[in-house]
Steps between C-alpha positions, in 0.01 A plus 500: 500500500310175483633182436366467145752810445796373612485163367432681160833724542689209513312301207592847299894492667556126396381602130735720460797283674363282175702685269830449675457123584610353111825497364394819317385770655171606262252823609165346474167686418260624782750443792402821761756747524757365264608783343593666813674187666600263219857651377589591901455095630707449213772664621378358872573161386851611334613710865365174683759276241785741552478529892468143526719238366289228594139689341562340145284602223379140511427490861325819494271408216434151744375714796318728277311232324417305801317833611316560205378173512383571848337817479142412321184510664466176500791424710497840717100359574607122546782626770265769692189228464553375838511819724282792585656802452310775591557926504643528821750797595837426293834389763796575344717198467914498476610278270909428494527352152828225422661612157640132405255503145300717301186651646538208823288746747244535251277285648500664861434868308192294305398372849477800683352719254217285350438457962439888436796578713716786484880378429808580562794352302891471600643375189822264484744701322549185273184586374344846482427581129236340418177482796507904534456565151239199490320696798493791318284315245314382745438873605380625164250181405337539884574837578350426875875289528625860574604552844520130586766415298855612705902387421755611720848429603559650878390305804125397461263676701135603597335134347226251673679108437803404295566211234939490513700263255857385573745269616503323800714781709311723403147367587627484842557865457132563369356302774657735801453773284134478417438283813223767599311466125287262325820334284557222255831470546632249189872294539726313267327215295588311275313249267585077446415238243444197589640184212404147519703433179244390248443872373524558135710687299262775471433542885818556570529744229203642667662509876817634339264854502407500859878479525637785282244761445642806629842315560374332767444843727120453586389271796251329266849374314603160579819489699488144570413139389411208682559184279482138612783273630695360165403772288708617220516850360519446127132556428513809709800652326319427131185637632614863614794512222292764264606746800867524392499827356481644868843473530519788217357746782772671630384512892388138487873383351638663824318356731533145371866555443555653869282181656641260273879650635352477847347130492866387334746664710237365786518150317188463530306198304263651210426438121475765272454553116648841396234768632369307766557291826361235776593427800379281784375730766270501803464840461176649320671853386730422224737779319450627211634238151443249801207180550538329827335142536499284806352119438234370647400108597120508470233783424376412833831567719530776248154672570541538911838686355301750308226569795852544758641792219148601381619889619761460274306392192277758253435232237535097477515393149422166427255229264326289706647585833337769680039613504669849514784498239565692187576346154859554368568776345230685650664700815542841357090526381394512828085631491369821707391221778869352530623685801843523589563271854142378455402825692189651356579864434128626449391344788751663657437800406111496522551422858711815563 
């Protein structure tokens, strides 16, 4: 199977992830295989919503959108442009996927199948509706994906190199484990913004996305805030205000009344507005209904901080700060060439 072919398998898969990406969920016209596999993701997306409290309709539709806007030609082309990838004899790669949002090992499947690599897929029980049945698409449009496509839950074994997601203990697992395979072996990150105090009304609106997409469970989230020395929270609590209505979802209620309990029993200093709270915090992995912040004295003084914790950071958001920052409000539209740690996958994998 050429290249051509695979790219156009997933052109034809991010179609038909089209249809499930709006608010309604509308069978369009000359979508391959929808009558065999339109009604069955339905009832994918509704097992994926009942298994997992977190896997709102909402968030779902996010993740789902973000991939349809991925898979075109144009982009699939624009991300392969810069490598040659050429027919040699398929490795099969183990990929241990992380099951904190919808579809969030997506991109390592993509990457090892459009490589023309065999794969082999242990699934987070957090989420393991929806990439099987998606891979079954796959299977029917480009009927060469047979064979190369394989889920399983017992110990992984019999595969070439290894892409693992998890925490922090467990990468240190992954590393002895693997320690004789070609790995990328991915820890706990978390993402910042960076505030200099003049932002308007409408960029913190923006950054109040980064923060609470997916409740705040994906490392591309923003768990903390650096703001300057003197500054005052006001604007910030206007700007992400439109986010109350979180507080009607019944999983994120207890965990911001269990860490609200914890940081007042603790009497610990933080400000908080009803469905939200900040405190200041050196740390970078903040709990869920949580925002640390730490101040900072100059961007300068502030900047050799950032390069110290850079293995600690997936995105710095920022206006004016950074050459290699994102915009608020853009963390959770990462493109096919964002990779996760700044690790290139394909190279990776064209190397194995």
């Amino acid at each position: 199977m050429a290249l051509p072919e695979r790219i156009n398998a997933f052109v034809k898969l991010g179609e038909f992830l089209k249809q499930f990406s709006n608010d309604i969920e509308e069978k369009a016209p000359n979508v391959e295989c929808n009558d065999l596999f339109f009604d069955g993701f339905k009832h994918q997306l509704k097992l994926a919503e009942e298994a997992n409290g977190w896997f709102t309709p909402e968030n779902i539709k996010f993740a789902l959108r973000n991939w349809t806007e991925a898979l075109t030609e144009i982009n699939l082309e624009k991300w392969l442009a810069p490598y040659t990838i050429s027919q040699n004899q398929p490795k099969k790669v183990a990929i241990i996927m992380a099951g904190n949002i919808p579809l969030v090992g997506f991109h390592d499947f993509l990457s090892v199948l459009i490589t023309g690599h065999k794969v082999l897929i242990k699934q987070s029980s957090n989420d393991k509706h929806l990439l099987p049945y998606l891979a079954k698409y796959l299977e029917y449009v480009e009927p060469e994906f047979k064979g190369r496509i394989q889920f399983t839950q017992d110990k992984l074994d019999n595969f070439d190199a290894v892409i693992a997601t998890g925490s922090d203990n467990t990468a240190r697992y992954f590393e002895y484990y693997f320690k004789n395979k070609p790995a990328i072996i991915r820890k706990n990150r978390n993402s910042v913004a960076i505030l200099s105090g003049e932002e308007s009304h409408d960029d913190v609106k923006n950054l109040s996305e980064d923060i609470f997409r997916y409740f705040g469970l994906g490392c591309r989230n923003v768990s903390k805030i650096f703001v300057p020395e003197g500054y005052t929270f006001d604007a910030f609590f206007k700007g992400i205000y439109h986010w109350n209505p979180i507080i009607e979802i019944q999983k994120y209620a207890n965990n911001y009344d269990y860490n609200k309990a914890v940081y007042l029993m603790s009497e610990f200093d933080m400000l908080e507005n009803g469905f939200f709270m900040i405190k200041e915090d050196e740390s970078y992995a903040s709990p869920i209904a949580t925002l640390f912040y730490e101040y900072y004295k100059s961007p300068e003084e502030l900047k050799k901080n950032l390069v110290e914790n850079q293995d600690k950071i997936q995105c710095l958001v920022s206006k004016g700060f950074d050459a290699k920052e994102i915009p608020f409000g853009e963390t959770q539209k990462p493109k096919l060439w964002d990779y996760a740690d700044s690790v290139d996958s394909v190279e990776f994998l064209l190397s194995i």
